[in-house]
N, C-alpha and C positions, 0 to 999 in steps of 0.2 A: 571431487566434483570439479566441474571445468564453471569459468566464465564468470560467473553473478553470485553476486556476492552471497548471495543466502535463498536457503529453499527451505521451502517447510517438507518434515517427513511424516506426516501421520502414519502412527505404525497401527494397524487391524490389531482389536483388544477385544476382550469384553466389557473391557471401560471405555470410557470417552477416551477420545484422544488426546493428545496432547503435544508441545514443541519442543526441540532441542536447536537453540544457538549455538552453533561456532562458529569461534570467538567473538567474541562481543565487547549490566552493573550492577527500628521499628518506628513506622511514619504513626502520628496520631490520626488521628480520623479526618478523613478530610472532604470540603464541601466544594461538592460537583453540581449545584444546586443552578435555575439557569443562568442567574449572575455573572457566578466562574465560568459557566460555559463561553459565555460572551466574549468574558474577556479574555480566554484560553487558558488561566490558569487557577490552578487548585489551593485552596487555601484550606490552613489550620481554623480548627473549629472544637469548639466540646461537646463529647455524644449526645445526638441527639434522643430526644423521647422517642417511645414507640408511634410511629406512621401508622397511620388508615391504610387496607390496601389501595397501592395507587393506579392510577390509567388514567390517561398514558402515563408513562415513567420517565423521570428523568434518574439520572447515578442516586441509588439508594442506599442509607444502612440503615436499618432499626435494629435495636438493641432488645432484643426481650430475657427476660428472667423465668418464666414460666417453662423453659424446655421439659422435655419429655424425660422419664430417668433412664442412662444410660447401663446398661448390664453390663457386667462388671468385666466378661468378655470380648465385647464390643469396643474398638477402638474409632472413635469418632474424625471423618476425613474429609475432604472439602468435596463437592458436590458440585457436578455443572448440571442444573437442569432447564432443560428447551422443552416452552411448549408450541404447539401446534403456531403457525404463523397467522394473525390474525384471527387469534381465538379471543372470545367473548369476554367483555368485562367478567360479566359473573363467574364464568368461571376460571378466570386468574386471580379474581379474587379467594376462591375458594382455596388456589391450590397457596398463595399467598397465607393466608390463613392458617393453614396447616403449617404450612412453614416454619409459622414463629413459634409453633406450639412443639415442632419439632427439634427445633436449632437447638442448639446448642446454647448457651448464656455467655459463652469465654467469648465468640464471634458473633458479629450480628449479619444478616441478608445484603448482601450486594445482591442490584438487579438494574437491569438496563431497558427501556422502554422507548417506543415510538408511538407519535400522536396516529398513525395508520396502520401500522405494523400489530401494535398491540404490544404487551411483554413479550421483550427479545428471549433474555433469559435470565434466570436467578443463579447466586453461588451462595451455598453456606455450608457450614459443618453439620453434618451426620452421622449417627451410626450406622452402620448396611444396614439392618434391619427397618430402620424410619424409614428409609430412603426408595428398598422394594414395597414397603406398603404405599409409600409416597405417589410411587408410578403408579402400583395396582388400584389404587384408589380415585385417581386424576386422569380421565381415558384422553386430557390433552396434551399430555406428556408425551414427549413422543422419544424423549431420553433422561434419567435420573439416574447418572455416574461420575465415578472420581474425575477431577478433573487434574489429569495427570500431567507429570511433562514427558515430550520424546524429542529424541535427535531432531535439531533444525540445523540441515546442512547446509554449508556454502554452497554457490554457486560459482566456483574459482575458478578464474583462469588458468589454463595450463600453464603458462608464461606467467610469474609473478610479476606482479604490478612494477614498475619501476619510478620512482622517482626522479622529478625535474626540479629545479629550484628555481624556474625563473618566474619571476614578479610580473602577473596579468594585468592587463593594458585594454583598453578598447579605444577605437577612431571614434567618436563623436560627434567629427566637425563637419560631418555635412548634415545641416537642417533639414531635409527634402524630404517628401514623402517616402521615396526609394531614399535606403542608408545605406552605404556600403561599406562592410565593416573590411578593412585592409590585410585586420591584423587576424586574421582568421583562423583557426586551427582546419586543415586539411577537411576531415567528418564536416566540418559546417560547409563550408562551399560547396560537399554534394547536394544541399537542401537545395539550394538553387542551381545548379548545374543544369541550362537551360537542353542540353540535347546529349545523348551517349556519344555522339561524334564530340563533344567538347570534352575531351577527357580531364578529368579535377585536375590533374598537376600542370594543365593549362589555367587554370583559372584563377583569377586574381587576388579574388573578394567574396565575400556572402555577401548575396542581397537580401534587403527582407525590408518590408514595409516597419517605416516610425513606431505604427502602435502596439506591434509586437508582443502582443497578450496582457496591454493594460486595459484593465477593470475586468478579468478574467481570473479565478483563480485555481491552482493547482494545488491539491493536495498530493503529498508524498509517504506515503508510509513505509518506512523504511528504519534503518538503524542508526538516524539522525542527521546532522549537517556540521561542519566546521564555520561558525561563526564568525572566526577571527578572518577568514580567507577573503580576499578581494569579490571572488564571485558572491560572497554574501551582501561584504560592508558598503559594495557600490553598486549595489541592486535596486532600483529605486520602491521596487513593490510592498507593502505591508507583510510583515513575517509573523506569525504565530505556532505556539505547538502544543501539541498532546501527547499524556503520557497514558497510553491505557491500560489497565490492571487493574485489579481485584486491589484495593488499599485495606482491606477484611481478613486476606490471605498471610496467613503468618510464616508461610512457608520463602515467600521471596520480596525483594523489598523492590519496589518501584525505583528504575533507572530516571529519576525527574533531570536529569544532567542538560544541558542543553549543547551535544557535542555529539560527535559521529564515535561510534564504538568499536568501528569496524576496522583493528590495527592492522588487517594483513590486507585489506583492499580498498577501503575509505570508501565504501559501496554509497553511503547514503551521500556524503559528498557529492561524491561525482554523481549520483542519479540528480542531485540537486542541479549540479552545475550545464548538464546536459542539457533539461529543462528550461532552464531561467534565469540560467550563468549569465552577466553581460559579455563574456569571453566565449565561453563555449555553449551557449544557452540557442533557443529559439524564440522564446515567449521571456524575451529582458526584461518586459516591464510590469509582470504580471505577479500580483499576489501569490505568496503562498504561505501552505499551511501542514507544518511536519507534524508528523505520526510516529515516536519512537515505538518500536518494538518492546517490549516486557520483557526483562533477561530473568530467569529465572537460572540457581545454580542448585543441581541436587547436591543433597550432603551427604551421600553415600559414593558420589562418582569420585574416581581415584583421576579422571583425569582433570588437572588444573585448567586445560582450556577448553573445557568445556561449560558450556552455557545452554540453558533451556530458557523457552516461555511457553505460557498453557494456554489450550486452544480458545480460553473464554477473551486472553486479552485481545485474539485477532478479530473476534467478532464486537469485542467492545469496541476496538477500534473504528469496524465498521458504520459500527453504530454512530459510534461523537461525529463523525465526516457526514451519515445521513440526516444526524441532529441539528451539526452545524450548516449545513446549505437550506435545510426549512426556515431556521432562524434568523438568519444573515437574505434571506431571500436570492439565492445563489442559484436557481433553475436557469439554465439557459445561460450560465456564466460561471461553470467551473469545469473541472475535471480531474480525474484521479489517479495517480499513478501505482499500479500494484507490481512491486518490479520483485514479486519471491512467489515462493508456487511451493502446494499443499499436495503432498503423495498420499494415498490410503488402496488399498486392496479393494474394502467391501465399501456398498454405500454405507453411510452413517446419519446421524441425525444432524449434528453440529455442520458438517460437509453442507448436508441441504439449507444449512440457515444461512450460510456463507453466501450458497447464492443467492438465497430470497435477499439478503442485504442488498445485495452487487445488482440484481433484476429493478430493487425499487430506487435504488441510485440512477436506472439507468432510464428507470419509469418517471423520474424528477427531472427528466433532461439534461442528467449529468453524466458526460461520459467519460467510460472505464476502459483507460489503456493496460495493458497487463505483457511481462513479457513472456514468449515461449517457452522458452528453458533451454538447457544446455548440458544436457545428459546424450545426446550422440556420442557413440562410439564412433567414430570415423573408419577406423580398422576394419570393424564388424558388421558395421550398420545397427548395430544394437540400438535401440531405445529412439529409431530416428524422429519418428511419430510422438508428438504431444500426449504428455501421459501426465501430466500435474495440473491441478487444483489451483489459480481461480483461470486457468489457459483454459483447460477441460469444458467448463462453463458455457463455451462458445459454442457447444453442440445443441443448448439450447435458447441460448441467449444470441442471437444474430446480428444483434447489435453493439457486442461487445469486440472492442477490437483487440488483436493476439499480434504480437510482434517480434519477428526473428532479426538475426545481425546478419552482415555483410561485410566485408572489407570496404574502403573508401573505392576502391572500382565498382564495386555492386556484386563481386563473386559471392555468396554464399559464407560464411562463418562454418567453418569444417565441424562445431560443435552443435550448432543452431537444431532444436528440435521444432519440427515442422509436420508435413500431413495437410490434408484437409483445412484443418480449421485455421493454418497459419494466415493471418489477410495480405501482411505485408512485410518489406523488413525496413532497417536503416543502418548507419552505422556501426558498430560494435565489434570490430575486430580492432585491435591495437588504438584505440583512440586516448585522445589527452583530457583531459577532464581537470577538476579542483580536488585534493590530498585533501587529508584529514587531519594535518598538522599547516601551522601559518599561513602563509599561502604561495606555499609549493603546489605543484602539479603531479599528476601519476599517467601513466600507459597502462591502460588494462583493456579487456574484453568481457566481453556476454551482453546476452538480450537484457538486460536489465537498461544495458546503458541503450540499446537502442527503443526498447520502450520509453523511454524517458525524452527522447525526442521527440516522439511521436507526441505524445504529453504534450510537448511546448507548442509543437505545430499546432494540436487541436484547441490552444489557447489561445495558439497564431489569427487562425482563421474566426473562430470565437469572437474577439476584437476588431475584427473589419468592418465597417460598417456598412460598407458594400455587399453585405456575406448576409444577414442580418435578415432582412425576409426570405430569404433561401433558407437558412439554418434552423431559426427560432421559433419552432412550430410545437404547440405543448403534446407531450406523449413523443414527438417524430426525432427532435432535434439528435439524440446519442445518435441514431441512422443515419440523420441527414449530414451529420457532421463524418460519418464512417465515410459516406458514399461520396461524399468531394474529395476527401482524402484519399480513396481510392480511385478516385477519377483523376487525380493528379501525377500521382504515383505512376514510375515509370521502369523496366527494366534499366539497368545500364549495360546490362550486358546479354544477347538475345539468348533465351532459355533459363535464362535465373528470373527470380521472382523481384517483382514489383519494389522499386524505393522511393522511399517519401521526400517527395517534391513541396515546395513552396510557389510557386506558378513565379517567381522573380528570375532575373536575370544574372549571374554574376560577368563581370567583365572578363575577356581573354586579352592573355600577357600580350603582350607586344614583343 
């Protein structure tokens, strides 16, 4: 796989789907109650009693002892079951219910809930047999199967990443509305790069407005961040993070690490530093909020670097980001960065709930940058056309924005998958970003890193205050914020697609 660091594969089953990592990490029971939510992290607790059904939901486990008897054939497996979106208390109550009389006793109910949404979805252990009466019985079930793992491949650069070791620096010392950062890495000076006759290696500096995505916040979901690295520790915005998974599932243990796992491309770094780096960033001063992925390791694979997560933790994840913006009051002041992309053949159930998440993220006035992917064959033309999962989405979601790379001239990224629904690109060919080790630097590519700009800008613009009755319109804003963005956005080079502009000026050399 070329470019970014990671893609999701869902493989067509007659089960749920599920994820495989590559490369990429028994907890007691722990309370995700809204407390921890608030605060971002999850704390040790002692099992709780058995819960009433709930609604809305927050992170559940109830513990029951009543299970159903299991036949002596039957080997009892973990369960992702989705119902219908915004089905009725009554009856999630009911299938809740059944639930507990169903489980298992070793494992108790995870389940995830929204105050509008309804129950997201539950996991717990089953026999097949509970599990096909469980559907047949529940006409809101709209899926009741294993929740398996499958290959989550990289999104790699053909060119491995390369190592730099120099120690990041930012200018500071101009107070002024307009900041011009000196020390720039090439990719940033395109943001501002006021006309395609100024070509970037004339150019000085990045420009960009003081407020630069403060009180804006960006959530990253991704395969973590390196804490230790200057783009973190001289950040000035609020950091938090989440870890999300099934804490129920005895199959894989929760990554709670607070570190980027990605040894061969420091993916979650760099989409970090892309973002809201103060070196390589666009939105310096803006809040954020990591989303590690769930590494799951089968114990049947003979290969060592290999890594799964299953597809309940991508949608948990979804979930704590639409939980955490109702709670924090974050409409209209945040954004998302989806930088990996979900393959599957047929439709599926789990696939549709992905987007009902990403649709009410975007119905909260929170918008969802996502990148293309980077499965082109260049050779062949193979695969040129957008063909992954949450890019796909934009066929009905118009408000969701999809982002290809370019080199720092604006050519095209030879990898970049495109089509239709591509909106725009930005950087992503050979760009320098924050390593996952100290605070070294890496060269790498893919739309991952160019969505993650895009991110910062729409945190850029977010933050103006001049932007503000233009933007922050309830229901409109994810559009309104699409449509300046692509109003700014400009070729660099005639017949290639559109790149993302900051409307500043950078200086030419002398």
């Amino acid at each position: 796989m070329t470019g970014m660091a990671f893609k999701y594969s869902l493989i067509a089953s007659s089960t749920l789907l599920a994820l495989k990592i590559l490369p990429f990490a028994t907890t007691t029971p722990l309370d995700v109650t809204p407390n921890s939510l608030r605060s971002g992290q999850l704390v040790s607790r002692a099992p709780l009693a058995p819960l009433p059904p709930p609604f809305p939901l927050d992170d559940l486990f109830t513990e029951d002892t009543a299970g159903s008897d299991t036949q002596d054939t039957e080997e009892p497996l973990r369960y992702l079951i989705l119902p219908t979106t915004r089905s009725s208390k009554a009856d999630t109550d009911k299938v809740y219910t059944d639930l507990v009389s169903k489980a298992k006793d070793t494992n108790p109910i995870f389940s995830k809930g929204d105050i509008d949404l309804g129950v997201i979805f539950w996991t717990a252990l089953l026999v097949p047999s509970d599990a096909e009466k469980l559907k047949s019985d529940h006409p809101i079930l709209t899926s009741v199967a294993e929740d398996k793992a499958v290959p989550l491949e990289g999104f790699r650069d053909p060119v491995p990443s390369v190592e730099k070791r120099n120690v990041l620096h930012r200018n500071r010392d101009e107070p002024k509305t307009v900041v011009k950062q000196q020390d720039s890495p090439e990719q940033l000076k395109v943001v501002s790069q006021p006309s395609k006759d100024d070509h970037v290696s004339n150019l000085k500096n990045f420009a960009y407005r003081e407020e630069a995505g403060r009180g804006v916040t960006v959530y990253i979901f991704d395969e973590g961040a390196n804490k230790d690295h200057k783009e973190w520790t001289t950040q000035p915005g609020t950091k938090r993070w989440f870890f999300p998974g099934d804490p129920n599932d005895p199959r894989y243990t929760i990554d709670r690490t607070e570190t980027d796992r990605d040894e061969d491309g420091s993916h979650g770094s760099c989409v970090y530093s892309m973002a809201v780096g103060p070196k390589n960033g666009i939105a310096k001063n803006a809040d954020v909020v990591i989303l590690k992925h769930t590494s799951f390791n089968p114990k049947d694979s003979d290969d060592e670097d290999e890594e799964d997560t299953v597809e309940s933790a991508t949608l948990y994840g979804m979930a704590i980001i639409l939980a955490d913006v109702k709670e924090h009051k974050l409409q209209n002041k945040a954004v998302v960065n989806l930088s990996f992309g979900l393959t599957t053949a047929l439709e599926d159930a789990s696939r549709d709930k992905f987007r009902d998440l990403v649709k009410e993220l975007l119905a909260n006035d929170v918008v969802v940058v996502t990148a293309s992917g980077n499965d082109r064959d260049p050779d062949n033309e193979d695969r040129s056309n957008i063909d992954d999962y949450p890019a796909l989405f934009r066929r009905d979601l118009k408000n969701l924005i999809v982002v290809g790379a370019t080199n720092n001239d604006g050519k095209t990224w030879p990898y970049t998958q495109g089509g239709d629904l591509l909106d725009l690109s930005a950087p992503g060919d050979q760009i320098v970003c924050a390593g996952r080790k100290d605070s070294n630097r890496v060269i790498s590519s893919g739309t991952s890193f160019a969505a993650a700009s895009v991110s910062g800008l729409t945190a850029y613009f977010l933050s103006l205050p001049e932007l503000s009755e233009r933007l922050k319109h309830r229901g409109k804003t994810a559009q309104n914020v699409k449509d300046l963005i692509l109003e700014k956005a400009y070729p660099r080079i005639d017949g290639e697609i559109k790149v993302l502009y900051n409307g500043e000026k950078s200086d030419l050399k002398t």
